[in-house]
MISENU-547889 format. One record per residue: residue in one letter; z, x negated, y negated of N, C-alpha, C, O in turn. Coordinates in steps of 0.05 Angstrom, whole numbers, plus 32768, in hexadecimal, padded with zeros to 4 digits. Each point is the difference from the previous one (the first is absolute). Layout:
% residues N
AZXYZXYZXYZXY ...
***
This chain:
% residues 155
X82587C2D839F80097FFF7FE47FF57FE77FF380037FEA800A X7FF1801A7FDE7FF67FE17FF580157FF57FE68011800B7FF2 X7FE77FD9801080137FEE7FFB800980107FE3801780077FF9 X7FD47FFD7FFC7FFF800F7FDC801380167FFC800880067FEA X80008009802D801080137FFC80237FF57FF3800D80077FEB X7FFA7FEB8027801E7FF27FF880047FF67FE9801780007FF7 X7FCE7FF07FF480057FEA7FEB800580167FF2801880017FF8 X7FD5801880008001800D7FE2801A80108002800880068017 X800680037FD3801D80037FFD7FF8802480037FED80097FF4 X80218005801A8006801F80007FF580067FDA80047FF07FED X7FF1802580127FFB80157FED801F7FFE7FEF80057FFE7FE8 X801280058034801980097FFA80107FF07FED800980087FEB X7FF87FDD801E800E7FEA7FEE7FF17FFF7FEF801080007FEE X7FDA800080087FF780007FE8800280117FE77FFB7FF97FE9 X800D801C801F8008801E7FF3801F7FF47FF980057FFE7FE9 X80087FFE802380247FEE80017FFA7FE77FED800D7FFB7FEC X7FDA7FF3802080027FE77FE87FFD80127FE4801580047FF4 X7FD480068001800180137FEB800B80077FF47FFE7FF97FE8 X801A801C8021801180057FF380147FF07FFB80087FFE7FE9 X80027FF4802C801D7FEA7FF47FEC7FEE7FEC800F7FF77FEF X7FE28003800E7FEC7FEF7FE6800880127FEA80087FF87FEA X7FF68022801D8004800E7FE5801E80097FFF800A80047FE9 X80027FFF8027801780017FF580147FE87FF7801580047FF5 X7FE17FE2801180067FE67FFB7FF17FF97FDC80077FEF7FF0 X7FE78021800E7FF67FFB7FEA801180107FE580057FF57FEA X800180298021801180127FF680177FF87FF580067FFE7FE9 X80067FFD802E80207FEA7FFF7FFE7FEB7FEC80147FFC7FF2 X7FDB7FF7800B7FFE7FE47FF37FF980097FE580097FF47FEC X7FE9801E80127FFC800D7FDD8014800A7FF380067FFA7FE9 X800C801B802C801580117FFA80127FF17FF0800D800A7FED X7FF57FDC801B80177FEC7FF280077FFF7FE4801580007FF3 X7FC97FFF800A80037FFB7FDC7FED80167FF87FED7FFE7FF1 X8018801380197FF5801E7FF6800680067FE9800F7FEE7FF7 X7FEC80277FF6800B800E7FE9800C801A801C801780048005 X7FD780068005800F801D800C80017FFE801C7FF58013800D X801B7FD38007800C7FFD800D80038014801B7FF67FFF8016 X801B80157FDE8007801B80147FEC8002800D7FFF7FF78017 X7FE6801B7FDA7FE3800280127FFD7FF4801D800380078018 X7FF17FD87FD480007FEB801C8011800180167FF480018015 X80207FFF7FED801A7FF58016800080248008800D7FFE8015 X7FEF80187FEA7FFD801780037FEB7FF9800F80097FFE8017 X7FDC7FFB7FE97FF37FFE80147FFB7FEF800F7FED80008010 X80227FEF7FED80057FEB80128010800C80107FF680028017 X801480037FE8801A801380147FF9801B8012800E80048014 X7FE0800B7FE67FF6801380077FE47FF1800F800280028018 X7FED7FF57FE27FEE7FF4801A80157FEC80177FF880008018 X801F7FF27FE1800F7FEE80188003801880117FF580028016 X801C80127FDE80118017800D7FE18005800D7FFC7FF28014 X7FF0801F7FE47FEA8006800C7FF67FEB8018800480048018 X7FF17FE97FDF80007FE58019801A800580167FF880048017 X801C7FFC7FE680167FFD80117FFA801880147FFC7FFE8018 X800580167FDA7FF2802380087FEA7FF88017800480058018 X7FE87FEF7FE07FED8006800F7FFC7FE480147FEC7FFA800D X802C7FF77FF180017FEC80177FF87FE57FF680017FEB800D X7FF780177FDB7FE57FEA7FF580207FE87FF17FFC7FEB7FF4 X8016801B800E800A7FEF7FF580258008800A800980178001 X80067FD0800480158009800B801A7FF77FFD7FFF7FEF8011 X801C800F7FE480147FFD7FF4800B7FF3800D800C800B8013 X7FF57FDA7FEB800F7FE8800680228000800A800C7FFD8015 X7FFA80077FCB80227FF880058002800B7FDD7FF0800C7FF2 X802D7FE7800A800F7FFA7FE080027FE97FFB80097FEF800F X7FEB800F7FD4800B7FE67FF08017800A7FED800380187FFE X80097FDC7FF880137FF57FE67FE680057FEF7FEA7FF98007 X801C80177FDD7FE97FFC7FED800A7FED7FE780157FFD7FF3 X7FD17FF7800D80097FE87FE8800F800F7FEA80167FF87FF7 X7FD880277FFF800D800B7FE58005800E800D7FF0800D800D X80377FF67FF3800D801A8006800D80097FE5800B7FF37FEE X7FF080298014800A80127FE8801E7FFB7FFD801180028011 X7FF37FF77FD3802080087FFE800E7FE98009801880038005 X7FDC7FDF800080077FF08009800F7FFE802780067FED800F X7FF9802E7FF280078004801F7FF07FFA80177FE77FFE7FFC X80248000801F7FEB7FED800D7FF9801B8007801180118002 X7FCE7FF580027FE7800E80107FEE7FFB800D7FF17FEE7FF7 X8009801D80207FEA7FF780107FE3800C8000800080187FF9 X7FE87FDD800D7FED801180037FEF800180137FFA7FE98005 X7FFA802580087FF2800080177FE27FEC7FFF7FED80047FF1 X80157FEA801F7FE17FF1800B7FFA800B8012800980078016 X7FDD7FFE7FD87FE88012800B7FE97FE7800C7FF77FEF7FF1 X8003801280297FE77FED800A7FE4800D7FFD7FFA8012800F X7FFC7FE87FE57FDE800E80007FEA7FEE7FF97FFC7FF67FE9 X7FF3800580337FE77FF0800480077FE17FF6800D7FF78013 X7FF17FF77FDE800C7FE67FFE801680057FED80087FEA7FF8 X800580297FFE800A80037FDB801A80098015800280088018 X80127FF17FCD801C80138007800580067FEC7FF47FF57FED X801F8020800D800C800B7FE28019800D8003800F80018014 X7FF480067FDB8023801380057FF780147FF67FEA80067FF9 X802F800780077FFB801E7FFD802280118001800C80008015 X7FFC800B7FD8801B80037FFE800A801A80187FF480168005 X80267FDD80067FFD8012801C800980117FFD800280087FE9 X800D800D803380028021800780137FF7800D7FFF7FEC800F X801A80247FEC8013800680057FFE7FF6802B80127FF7800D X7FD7800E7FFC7FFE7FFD80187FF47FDE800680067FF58015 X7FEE80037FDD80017FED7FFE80107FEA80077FFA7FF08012 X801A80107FE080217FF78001800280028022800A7FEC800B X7FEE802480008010800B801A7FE87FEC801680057FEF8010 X7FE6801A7FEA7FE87FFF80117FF57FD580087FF77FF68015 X80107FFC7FCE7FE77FE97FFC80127FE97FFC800F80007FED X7FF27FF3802080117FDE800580097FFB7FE07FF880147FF4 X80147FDC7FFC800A7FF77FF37FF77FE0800580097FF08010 X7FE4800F7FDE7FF37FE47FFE800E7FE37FF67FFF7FE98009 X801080247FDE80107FEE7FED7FF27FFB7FEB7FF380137FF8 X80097FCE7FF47FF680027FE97FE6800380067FF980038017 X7FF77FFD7FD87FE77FFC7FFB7FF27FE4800280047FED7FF1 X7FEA801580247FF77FE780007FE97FF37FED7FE880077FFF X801F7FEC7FF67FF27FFB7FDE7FE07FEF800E7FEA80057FF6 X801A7FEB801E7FE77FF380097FEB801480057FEA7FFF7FF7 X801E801380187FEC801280097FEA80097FE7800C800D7FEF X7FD57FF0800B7FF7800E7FF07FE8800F80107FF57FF98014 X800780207FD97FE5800C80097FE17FF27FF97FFC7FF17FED X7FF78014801F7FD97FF87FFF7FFF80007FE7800A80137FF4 X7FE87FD87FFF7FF880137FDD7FE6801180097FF580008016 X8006800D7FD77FE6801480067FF580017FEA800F7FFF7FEC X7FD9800280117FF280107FEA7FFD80177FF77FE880077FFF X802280037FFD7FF480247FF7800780077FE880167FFA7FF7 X7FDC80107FFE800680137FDD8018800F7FFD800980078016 X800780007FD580158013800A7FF3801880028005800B8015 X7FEE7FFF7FDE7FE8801380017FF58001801D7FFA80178006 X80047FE280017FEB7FFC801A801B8003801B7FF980018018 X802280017FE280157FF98007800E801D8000800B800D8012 X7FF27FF87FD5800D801D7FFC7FE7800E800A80098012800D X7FE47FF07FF47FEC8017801180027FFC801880008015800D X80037FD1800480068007801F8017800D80068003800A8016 X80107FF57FD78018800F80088005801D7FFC800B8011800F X7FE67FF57FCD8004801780027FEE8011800F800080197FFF X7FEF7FD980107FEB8016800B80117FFD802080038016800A X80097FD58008801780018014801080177FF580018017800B X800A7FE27FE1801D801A80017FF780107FF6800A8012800F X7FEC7FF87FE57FF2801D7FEB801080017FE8800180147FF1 X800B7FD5800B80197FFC7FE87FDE7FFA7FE87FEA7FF68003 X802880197FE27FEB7FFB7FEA80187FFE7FE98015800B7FFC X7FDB7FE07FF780167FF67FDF7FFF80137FED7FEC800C7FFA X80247FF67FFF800080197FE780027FF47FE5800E7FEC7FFB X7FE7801F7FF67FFC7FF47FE4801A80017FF1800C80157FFF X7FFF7FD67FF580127FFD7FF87FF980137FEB7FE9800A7FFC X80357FFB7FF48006800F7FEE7FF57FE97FE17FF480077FEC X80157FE0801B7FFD7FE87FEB7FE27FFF80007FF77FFD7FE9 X7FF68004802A7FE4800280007FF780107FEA7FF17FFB7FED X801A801780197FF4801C7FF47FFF80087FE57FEE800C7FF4 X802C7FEA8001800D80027FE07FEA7FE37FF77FED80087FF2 X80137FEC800F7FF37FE17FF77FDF800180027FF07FED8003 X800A802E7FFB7FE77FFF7FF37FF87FF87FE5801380037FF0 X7FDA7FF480077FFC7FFB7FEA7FF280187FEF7FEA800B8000 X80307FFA7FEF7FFC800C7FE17FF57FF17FE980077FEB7FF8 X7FE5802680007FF47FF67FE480177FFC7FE7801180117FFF X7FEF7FE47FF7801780047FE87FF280187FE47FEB80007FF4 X802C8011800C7FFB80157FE4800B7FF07FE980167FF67FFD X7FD580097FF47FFB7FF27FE1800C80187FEB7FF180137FFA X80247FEB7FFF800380107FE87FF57FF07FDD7FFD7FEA7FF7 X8002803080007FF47FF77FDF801F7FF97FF4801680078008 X7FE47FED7FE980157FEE7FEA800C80137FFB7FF580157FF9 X802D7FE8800D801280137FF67FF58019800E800980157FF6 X7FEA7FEE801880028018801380228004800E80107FF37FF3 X7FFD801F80268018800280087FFD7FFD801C7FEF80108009 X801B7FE0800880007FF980198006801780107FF880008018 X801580147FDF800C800E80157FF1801B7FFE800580128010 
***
């Protein structure tokens, strides 16, 4: 076996770095999104997918910083390739994954470079998830304006 085989990283982790780049990129847009849902929808659906296919694997529970309704909630840490994230849990969950406690605020992820664009295509081509055109898209085309003649009737 030569030495060269051990340095270069599996095909495999690199497909895993990839995606948590893009779903770390996802996550970080979603924040100050206009349409929010989308993002964190596929963020959630490639983890669950990763988890699925082994590529990424569910830690424990945190305490979430924002719990709804002011009540305390937890959410699942998800480990994938250097990145962690949460991910709101399953009833089995509760039963299955240690109970971490708060959130440890030191901990941060890699920064990365990637486009959100470039971010949302590694994912939606992972999950087969596709954005649908908003309804607000669609109305907010641009109309020419109708010029009526002087004392013409609007209606």
């Amino acid at each position: 076996m030569s030495q060269n085989h051990h340095k270069q990283k599996p095909p495999y982790t690199s497909v895993i770095s990839k995606l948590s780049q893009a779903i770390f990129t996802v996550n970080r847009h979603a924040k100050t999104a206009t349409n929010p849902k989308y993002l964190y929808l596929l963020k959630k659906r490639a983890l669950l997918l990763m988890i699925k296919e082994g590529k990424a694997s569910k830690v424990g529970l945190h305490f979430s910083n924002n719990p709804k309704n002011s009540q305390q909630q937890s959410d699942v840490l998800v480990s994938c390739g250097d990145y962690t994230f949460h991910i709101p849990p399953t009833k089995e969950d509760f039963k299955e994954l240690p109970h971490l406690g708060p959130l440890n605020t030191t901990s941060r992820n890699p920064k990365c470079r990637m486009s959100l664009q470039e971010a949302k295509s590694v994912l939606e081509n992972y999950t087969g998830l596709k954005e649908k055109p908003t309804r607000d898209s669609q109305s907010k085309k641009y109309q020419k304006p109708v010029f009526k003649k002087l004392g013409d009737s609007f209606f």
